[in-house]
VOMARDO-605527 format. One record per residue: x, y, z of N, C-alpha, C in turn. Coordinates in steps of 0.05 Angstrom, whole numbers, padded with zeros to 5 digits, always signed. Each point is the difference from the previous one (the first is absolute). Example, Ala and Ser with C-alpha at 12.3 -4.5 7.8 and 13.67 -1.06 7.14 Angstrom:
! VOMARDO-605527
+00264-00114+00156-00018+00024+00000+00018+00024+00000/-00007+00021-00014+00016+00024+00001-00015+00022+00014/
//
This chain:
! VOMARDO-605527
+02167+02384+01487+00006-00002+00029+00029+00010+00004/+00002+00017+00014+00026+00005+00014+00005+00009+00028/+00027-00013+00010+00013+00002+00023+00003+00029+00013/-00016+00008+00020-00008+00033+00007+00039-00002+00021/+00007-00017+00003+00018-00003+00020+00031-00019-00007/+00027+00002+00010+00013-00013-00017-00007-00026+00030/+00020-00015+00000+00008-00022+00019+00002+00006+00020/+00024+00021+00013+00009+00010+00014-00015+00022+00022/-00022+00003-00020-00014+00025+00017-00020-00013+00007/-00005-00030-00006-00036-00010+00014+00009-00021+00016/-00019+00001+00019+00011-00027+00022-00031-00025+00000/-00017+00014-00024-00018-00017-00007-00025+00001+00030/-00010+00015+00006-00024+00009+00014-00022+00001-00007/-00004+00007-00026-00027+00005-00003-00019+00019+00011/+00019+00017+00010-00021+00028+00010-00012+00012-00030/+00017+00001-00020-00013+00014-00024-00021-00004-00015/+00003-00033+00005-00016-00021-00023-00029+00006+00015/-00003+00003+00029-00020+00003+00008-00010+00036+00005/+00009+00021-00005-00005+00022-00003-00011+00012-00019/+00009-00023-00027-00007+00009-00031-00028-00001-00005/-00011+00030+00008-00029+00002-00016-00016-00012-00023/+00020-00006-00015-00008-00013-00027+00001-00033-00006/+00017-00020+00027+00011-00020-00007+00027+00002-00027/+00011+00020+00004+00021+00002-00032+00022-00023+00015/+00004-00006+00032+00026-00004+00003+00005-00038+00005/+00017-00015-00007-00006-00028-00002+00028-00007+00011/-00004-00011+00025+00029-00019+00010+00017-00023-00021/+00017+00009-00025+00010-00027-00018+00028-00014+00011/+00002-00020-00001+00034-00013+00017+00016+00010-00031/+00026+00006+00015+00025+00015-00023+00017-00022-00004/+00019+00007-00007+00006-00029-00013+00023-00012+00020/+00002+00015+00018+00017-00019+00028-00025-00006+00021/-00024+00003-00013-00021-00019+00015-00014+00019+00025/+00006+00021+00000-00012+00025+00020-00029+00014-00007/-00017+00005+00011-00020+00014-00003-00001+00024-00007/-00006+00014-00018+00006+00036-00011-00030+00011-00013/+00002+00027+00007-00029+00007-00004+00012+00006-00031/-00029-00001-00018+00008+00006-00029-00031+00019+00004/+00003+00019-00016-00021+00023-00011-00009-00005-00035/-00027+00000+00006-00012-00005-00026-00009+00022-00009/+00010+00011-00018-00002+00035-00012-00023+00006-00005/-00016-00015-00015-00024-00001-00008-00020+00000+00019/+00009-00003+00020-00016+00001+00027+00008+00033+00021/+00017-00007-00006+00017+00030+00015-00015+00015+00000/+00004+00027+00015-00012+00025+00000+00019+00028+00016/+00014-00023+00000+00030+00023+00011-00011+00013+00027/-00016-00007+00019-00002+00005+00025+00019+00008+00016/+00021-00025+00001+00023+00002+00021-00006+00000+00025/-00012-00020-00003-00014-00015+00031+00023-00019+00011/+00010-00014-00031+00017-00032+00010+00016+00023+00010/+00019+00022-00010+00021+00005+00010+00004+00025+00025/-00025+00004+00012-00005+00016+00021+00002-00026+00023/-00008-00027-00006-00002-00019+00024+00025-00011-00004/+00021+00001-00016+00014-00018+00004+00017-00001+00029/+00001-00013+00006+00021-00003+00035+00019+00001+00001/+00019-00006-00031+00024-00011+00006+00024+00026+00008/-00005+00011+00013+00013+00023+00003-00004+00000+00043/+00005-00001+00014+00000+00000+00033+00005+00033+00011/-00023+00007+00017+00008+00024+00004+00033+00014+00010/+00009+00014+00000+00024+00004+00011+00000+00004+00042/-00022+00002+00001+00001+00007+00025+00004-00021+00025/+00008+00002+00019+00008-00020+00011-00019-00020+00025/+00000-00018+00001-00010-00016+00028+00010+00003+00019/-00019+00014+00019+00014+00014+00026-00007-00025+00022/+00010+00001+00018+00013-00018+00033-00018-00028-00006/+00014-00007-00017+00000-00032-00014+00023-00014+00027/-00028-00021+00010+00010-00022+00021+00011-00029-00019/+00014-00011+00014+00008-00027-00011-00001-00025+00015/-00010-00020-00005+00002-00023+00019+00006-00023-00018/+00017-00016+00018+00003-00036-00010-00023-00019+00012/-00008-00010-00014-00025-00018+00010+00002-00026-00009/-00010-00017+00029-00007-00031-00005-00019-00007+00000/-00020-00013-00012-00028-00012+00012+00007-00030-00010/+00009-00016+00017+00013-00024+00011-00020-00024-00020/-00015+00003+00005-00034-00020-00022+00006-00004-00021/-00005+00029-00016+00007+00009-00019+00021-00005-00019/+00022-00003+00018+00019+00003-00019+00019-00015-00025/-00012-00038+00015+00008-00012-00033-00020-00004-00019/-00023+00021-00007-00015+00005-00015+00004+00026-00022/+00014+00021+00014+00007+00023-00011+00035-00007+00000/+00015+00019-00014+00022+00004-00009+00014+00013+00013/-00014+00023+00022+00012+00011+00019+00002-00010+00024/-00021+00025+00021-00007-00002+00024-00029-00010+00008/-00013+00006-00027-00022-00008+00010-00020+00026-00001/+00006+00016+00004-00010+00032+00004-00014+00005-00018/-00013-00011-00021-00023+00012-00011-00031-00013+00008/+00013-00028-00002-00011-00023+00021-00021+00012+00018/+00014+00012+00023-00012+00014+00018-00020+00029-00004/+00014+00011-00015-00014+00020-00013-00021+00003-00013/-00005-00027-00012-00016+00002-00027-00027-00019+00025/+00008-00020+00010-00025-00011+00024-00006+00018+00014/+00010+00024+00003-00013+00010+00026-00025+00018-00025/+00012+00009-00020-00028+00013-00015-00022-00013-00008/+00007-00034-00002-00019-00009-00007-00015-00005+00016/+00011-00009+00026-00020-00004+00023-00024+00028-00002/+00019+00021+00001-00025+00026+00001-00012+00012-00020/-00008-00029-00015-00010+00007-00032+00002+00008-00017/+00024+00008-00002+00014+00017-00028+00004-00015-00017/+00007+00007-00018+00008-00007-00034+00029+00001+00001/+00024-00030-00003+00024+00007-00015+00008+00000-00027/+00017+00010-00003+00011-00003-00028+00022-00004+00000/+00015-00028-00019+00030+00000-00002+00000-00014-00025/+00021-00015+00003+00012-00018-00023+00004-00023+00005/-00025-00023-00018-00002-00018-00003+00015-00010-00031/+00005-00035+00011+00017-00009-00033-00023-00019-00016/-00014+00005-00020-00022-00011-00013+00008-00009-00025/+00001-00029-00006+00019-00014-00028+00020+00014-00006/+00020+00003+00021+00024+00020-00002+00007+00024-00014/-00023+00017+00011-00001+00021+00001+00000+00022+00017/+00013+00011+00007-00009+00015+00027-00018+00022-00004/-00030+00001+00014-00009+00018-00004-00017+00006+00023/-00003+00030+00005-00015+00015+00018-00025-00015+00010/-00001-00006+00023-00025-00021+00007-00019+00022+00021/-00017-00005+00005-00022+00013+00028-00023-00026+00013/+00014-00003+00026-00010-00019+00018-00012+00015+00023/-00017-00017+00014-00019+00007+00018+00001-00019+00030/+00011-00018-00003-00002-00018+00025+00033-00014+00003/+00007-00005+00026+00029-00012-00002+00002-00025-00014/-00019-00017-00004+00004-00026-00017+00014+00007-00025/-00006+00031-00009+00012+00002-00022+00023+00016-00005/+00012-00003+00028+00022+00017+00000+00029-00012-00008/+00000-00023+00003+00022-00025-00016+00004+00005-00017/-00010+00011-00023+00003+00007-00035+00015+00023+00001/+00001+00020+00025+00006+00023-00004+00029+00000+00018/+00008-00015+00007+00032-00008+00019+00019-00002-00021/+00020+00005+00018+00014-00007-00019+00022+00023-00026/+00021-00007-00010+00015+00021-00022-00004-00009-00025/-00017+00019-00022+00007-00012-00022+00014+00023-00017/+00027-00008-00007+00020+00007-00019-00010-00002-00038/-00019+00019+00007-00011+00003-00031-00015+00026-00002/-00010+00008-00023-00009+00022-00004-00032-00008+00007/-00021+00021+00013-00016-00012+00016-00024+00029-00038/-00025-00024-00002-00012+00004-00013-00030+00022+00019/+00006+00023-00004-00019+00012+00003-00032-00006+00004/-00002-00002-00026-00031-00003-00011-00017+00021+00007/-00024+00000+00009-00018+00021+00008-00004+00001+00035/+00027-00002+00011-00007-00003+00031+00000+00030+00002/+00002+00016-00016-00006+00028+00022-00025+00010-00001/-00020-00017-00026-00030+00009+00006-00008-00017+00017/+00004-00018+00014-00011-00020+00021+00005+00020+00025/+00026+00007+00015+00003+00020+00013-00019+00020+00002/+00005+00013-00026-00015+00024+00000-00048-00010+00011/+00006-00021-00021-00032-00013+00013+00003-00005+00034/+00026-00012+00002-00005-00006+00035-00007+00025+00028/+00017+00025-00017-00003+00023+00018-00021+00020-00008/-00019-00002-00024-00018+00007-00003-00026-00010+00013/+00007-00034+00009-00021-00003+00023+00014+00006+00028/+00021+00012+00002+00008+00010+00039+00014-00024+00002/+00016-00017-00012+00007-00028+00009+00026+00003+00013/+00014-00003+00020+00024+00006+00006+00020-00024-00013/+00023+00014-00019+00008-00010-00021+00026-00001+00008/+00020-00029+00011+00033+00004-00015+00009-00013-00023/+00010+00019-00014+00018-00002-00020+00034+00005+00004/+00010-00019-00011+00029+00002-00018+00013-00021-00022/+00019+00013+00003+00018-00016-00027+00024+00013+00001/+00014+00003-00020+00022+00018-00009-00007+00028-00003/+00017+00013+00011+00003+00030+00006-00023+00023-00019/+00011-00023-00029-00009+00024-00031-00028-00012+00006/-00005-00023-00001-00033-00002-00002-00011+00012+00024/+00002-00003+00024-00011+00021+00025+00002+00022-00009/+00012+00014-00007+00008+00023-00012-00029+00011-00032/+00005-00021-00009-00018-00005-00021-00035+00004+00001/-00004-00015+00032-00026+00002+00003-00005+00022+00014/+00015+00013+00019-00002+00025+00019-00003+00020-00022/+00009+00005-00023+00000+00020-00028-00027-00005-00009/-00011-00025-00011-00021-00006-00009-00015+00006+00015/-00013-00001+00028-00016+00002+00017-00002+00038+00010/+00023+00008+00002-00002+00034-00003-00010+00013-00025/+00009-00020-00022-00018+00016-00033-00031-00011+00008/-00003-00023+00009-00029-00001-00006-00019+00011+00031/+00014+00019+00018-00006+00013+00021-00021-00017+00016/+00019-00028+00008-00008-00015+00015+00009-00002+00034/-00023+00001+00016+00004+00003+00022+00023-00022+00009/+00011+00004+00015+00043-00026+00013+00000+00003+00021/-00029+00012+00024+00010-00001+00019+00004-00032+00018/-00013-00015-00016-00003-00023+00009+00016-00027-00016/+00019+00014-00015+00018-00013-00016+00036-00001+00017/+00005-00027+00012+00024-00003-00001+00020-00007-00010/+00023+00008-00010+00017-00009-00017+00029-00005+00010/+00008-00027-00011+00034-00012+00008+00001-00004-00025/+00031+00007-00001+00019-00008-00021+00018-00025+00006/+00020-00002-00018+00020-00022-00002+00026+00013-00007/+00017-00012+00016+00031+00010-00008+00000-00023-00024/+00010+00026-00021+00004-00013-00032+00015-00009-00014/+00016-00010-00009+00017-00012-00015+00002+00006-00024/-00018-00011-00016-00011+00009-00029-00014-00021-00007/-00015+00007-00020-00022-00026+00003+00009-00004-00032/+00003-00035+00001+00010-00013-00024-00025+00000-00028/+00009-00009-00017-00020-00009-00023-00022-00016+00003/-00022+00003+00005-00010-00026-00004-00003-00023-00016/+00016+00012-00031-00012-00016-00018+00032-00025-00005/+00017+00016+00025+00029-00030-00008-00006-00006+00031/-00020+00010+00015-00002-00025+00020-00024-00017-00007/-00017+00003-00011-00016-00018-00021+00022-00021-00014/+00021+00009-00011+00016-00025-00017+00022-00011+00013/+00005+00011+00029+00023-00011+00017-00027-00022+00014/-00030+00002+00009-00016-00021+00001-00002-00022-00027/-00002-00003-00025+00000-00006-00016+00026-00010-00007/+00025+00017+00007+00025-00027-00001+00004-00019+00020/-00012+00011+00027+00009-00021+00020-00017-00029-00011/-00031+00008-00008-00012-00025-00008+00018-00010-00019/+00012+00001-00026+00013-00003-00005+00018-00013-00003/+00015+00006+00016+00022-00014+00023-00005-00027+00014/-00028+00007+00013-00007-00025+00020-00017-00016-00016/-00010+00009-00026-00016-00016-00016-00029-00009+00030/-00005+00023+00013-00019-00002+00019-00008+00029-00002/-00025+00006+00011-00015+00023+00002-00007+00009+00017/+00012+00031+00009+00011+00017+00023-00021+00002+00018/-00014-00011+00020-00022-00003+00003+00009+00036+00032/+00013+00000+00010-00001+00030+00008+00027+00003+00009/+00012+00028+00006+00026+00018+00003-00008+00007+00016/+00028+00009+00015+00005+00020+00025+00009-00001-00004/+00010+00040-00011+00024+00016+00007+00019-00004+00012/-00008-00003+00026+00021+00000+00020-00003-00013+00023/-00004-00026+00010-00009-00020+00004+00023-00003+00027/-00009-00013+00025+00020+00006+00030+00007-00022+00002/-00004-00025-00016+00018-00022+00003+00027+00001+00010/+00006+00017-00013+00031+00002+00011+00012+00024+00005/-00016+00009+00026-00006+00022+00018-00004+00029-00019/+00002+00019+00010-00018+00031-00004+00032+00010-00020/+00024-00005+00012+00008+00015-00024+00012-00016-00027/-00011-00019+00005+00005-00017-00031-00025+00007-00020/+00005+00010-00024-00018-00002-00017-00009-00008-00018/-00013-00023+00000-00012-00017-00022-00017-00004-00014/-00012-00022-00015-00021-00003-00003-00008-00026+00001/-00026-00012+00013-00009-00020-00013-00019-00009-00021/+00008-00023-00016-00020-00008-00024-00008-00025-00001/-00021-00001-00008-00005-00038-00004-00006-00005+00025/-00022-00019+00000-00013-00009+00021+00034-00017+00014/+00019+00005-00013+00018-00029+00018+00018+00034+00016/-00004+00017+00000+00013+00019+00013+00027+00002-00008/+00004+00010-00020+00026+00003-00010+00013+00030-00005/+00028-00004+00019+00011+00025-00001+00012+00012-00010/-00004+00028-00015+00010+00002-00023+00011+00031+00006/+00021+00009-00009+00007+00038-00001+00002-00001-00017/-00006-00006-00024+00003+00009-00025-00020+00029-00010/-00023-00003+00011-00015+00028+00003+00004+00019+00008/+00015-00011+00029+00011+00025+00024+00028+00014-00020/+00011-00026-00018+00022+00020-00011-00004+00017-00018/-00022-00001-00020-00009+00016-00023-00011+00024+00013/-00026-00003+00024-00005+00020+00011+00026+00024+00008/+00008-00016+00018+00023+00023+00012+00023+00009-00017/+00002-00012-00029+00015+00011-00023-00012+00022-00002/-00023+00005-00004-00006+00037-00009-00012+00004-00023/+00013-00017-00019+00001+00000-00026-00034-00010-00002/-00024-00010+00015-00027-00002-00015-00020+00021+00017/+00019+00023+00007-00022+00017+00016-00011+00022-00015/-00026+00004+00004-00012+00022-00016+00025+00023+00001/-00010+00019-00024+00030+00014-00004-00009+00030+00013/-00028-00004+00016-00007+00022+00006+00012-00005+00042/+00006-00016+00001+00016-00016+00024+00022+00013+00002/+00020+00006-00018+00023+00012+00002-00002+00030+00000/-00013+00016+00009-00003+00027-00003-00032+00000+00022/-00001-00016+00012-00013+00002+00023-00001+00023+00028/-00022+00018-00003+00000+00014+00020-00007-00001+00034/-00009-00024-00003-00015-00010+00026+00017-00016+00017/+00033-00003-00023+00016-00021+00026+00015+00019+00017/-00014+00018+00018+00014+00013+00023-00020-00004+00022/+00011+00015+00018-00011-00002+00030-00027+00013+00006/-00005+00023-00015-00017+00021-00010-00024-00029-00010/-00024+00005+00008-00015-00023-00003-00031+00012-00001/-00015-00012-00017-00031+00011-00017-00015-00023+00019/+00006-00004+00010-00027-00023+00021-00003-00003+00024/-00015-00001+00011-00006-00001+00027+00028-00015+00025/-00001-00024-00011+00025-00020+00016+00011-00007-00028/+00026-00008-00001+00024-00014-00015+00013-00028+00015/-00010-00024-00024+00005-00024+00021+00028-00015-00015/+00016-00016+00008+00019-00006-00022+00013-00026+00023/+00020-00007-00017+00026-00017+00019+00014+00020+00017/+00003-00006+00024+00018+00017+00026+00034-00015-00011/+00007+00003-00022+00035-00007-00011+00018+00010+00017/+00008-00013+00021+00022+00007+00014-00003+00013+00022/-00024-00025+00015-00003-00001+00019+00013-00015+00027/+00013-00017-00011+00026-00013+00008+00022+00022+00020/-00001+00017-00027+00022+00016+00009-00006+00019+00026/-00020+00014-00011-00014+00016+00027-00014-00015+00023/-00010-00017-00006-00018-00011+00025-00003-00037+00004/+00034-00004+00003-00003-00029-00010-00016-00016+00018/-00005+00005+00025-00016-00015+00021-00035-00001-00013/-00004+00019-00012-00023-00001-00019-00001-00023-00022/+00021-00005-00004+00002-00010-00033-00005-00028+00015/-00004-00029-00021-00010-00011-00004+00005-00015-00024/+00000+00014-00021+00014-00014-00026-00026-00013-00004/-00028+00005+00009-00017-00003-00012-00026+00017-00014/+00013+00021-00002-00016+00023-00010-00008+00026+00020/+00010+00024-00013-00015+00027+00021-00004+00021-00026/-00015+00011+00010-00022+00025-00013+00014+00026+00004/+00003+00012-00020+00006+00022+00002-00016+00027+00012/-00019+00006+00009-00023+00018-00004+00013+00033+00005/-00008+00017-00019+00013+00027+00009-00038+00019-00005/-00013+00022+00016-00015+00009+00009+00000+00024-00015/-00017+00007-00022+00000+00023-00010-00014+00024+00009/-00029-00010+00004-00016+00014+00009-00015-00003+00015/-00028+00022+00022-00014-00010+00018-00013-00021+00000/-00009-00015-00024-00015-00010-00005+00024-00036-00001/+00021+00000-00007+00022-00014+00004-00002-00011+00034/+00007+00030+00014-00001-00007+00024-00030-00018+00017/-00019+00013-00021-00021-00024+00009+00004-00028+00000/+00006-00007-00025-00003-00026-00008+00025-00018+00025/+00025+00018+00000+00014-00019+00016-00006+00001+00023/-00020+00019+00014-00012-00001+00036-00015-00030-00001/-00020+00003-00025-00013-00027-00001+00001-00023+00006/+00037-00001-00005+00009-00029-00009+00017-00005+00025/+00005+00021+00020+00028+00003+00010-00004-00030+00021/-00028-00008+00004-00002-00017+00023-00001-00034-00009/+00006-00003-00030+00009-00014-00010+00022-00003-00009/+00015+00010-00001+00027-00011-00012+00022+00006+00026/+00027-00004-00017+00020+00008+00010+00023+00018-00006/+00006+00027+00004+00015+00026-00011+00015+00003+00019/+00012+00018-00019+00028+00013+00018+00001+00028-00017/-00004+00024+00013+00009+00030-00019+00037+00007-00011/-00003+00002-00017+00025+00003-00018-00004+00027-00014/+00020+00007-00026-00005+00018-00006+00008+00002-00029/+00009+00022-00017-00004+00001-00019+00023-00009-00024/+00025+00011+00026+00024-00014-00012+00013-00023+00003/-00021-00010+00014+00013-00032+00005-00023-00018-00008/-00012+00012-00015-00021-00020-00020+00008+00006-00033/+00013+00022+00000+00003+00000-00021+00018-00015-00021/-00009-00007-00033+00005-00020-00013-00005+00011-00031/+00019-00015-00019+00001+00021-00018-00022+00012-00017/-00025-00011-00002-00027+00007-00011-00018+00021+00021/+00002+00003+00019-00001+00017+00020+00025+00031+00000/+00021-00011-00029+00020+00022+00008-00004+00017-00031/-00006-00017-00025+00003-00008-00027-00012-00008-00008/-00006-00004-00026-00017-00021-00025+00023-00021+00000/-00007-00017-00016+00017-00029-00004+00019+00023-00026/+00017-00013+00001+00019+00012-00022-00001-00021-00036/-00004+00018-00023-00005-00007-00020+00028-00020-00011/-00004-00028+00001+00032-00007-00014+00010+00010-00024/+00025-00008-00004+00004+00014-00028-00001-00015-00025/-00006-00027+00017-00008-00023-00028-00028-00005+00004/-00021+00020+00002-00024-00008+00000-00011-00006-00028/+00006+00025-00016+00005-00003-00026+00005-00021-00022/+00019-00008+00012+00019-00029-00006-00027-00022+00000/-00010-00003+00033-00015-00028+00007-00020+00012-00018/-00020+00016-00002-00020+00004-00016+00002-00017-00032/+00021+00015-00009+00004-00003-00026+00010-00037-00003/+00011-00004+00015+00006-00030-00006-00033-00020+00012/-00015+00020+00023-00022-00015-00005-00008-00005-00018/-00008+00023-00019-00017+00002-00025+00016-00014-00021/+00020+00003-00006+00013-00026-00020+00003-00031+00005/+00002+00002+00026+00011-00032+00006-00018-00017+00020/-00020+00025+00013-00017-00011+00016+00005-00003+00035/-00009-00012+00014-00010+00008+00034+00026-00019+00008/+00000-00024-00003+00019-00017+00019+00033+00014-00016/-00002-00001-00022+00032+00013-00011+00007+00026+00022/-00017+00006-00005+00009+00039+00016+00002-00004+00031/-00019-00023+00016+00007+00003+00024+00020-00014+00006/+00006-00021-00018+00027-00018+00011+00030+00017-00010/-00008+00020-00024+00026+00019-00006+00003+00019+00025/-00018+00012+00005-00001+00025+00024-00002-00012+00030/-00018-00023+00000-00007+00000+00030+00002-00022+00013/+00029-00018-00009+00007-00021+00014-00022-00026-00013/-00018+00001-00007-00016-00019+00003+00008-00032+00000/-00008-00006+00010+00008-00036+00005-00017-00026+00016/-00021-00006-00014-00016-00019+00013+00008-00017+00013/+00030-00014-00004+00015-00010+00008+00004-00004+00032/+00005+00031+00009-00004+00008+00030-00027-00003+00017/-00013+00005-00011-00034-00009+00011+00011-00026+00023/-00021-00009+00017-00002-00023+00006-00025+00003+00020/-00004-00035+00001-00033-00008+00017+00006+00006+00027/-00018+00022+00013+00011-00004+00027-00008-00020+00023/+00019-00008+00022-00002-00014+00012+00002+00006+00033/-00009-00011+00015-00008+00012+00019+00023-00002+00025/+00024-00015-00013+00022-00004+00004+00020+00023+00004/-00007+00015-00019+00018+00022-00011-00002+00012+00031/
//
């Protein structure tokens, strides 16, 4: 078995694994816990299928008269992390029988889910700050629009990206396929947020019964998390995350963090909204939405009589993942290697502040 791809060049899609005529290609976790296609030679046949689909490359050409709006949907919003705005988006397809697709957290894992009714749209709210497990959601797609099913999809930029490639190699009809992305960050390891769950138990000598990312206890721009049924607040995640140092290394050489956008609508945090439109703000969450295409402009006609917007524009939404990739530290190196010698809590408390210490139960006082 060998790696057709280094780190840097796969964002872990699985367009290949599913293109391979032969089954040669097998998703294995690397040893910072990431998903990577490996090629089984003995299977091979040198086609060059995986590397005709690969995505990770964004056309050069540009997104023409891209609209922008800040959005509230008021209901919504201490359920989601933003505005609320997918919220709205994702009920209005289901009402008209479509199929969504997002990202659900399943024994703390994040992985690609497909729901059908809003009861099941709760699983799919929400930010999770992890690397989101594929699996075979792009043959489910591909089954949904082979029966005419009108389908939204998103995630992160590379996987949209990922399935729009796969679905053109396997010359599948999209006219009935919608797609949103996410303003990206970089998506962390899964396998040290697996043992940052496993130290907090740990810690509390109790068992993590569920997390949120980023949790509005203590309004929209605080970011936390809660754990343990006693609700306890912790940044110790938020600091490792936003260190840099556990993001796929194909994150730092990211083509998709510009304005230039592969999906229908682009939904994110509206960051510095304050500044432009403080009578809007709230300090309890707004949506970023920017309009790529006709089909963009559908989805937000849909919604417009539900929520609450205001048109903005391109430079006053803009934020550094929208400008850039996250930037590679120069002690990434460093935390790796002291992972692997000394282990998960040594390396985050050397690099990333860590301190259980700071945690505390919250109270409704606060």
């Amino acid at each position: 078995m060998i790696s057709y791809k280094t780190d840097s060049e796969c964002c872990g899609c699985t367009a290949c694994l599913h293109v391979c005529p032969k089954s040669a290609i097998s998703m294995k976790e690397s040893s910072e816990g990431f998903l990577m296609p490996e090629i089984d030679e003995l299977l091979c046949i040198d086609c060059g299928r995986c590397q005709k689909v690969c995505e990770f490359k964004i056309d050069n050409k540009k997104t023409n008269n891209q609209t922008v709006f800040a959005v509230k949907k008021k209901e919504q919003r201490m359920e989601s992390q933003s505005g609320g705005v997918f919220s709205a988006i994702a009920e209005n397809f289901l009402d008209l029988g479509a199929v969504v697709y997002g990202v659900a957290m399943n024994n703390f894992d994040a992985v690609y889910t497909r729901i059908t009714n809003t009861d099941e749209l709760k699983n799919l709210k929400g930010s999770k700050y992890v690397q989101v497990i594929v699996g075979d959601i792009y043959l489910d797609v591909e089954k949904d629009l082979g029966k005419n099913k009108t389908v939204l999809f998103g995630g992160t930029p590379c996987h949209v990206d990922g399935l729009l490639h796969y679905l053109k190699h396997k010359e599948v009809e999209t006219s009935l396929l919608f797609t949103y992305d996410l303003v990206c960050h970089g998506v962390p390891s899964p396998r040290l947020f697996k043992e940052y769950i496993e130290l907090t138990e740990f810690e509390y000598n109790s068992k993590v019964s569920d997390f949120n990312f980023r949790d509005k206890i203590l309004k929209w721009h605080g970011t936390t998390m809660i754990v343990n049924d006693e609700k306890v607040i912790s940044e110790n995640y938020a600091r490792m995350y936003l260190s840099d140092l556990c993001l796929r290394n194909s994150c730092y050489n990211c083509k998709y963090a510009a304005t230039n956008r592969i999906s229908d609508i682009t939904l994110g945090d509206f960051w510095g909204i304050e500044k432009f439109y403080p009578k809007f703000d709230d300090n309890k969450g707004c949506s970023l939405v920017i309009i790529n295409t006709e089909k963009g402009k559908k989805i937000f006609e849909d919604i417009k009589s539900s929520i609450e917007y205001i048109e903005s524009s391109l430079e006053e939404c803009k934020q550094p993942n929208l400008m850039h990739s996250s930037n590679k530290p120069d002690n990434r190196d460093d935390f790796w290697k002291d992972y692997y010698e000394h282990g998960f809590k040594f390396s985050i408390s050397k690099y990333c502040d860590y301190n259980v210490n700071k945690d505390y139960v919250y109270s409704s006082k606060i």
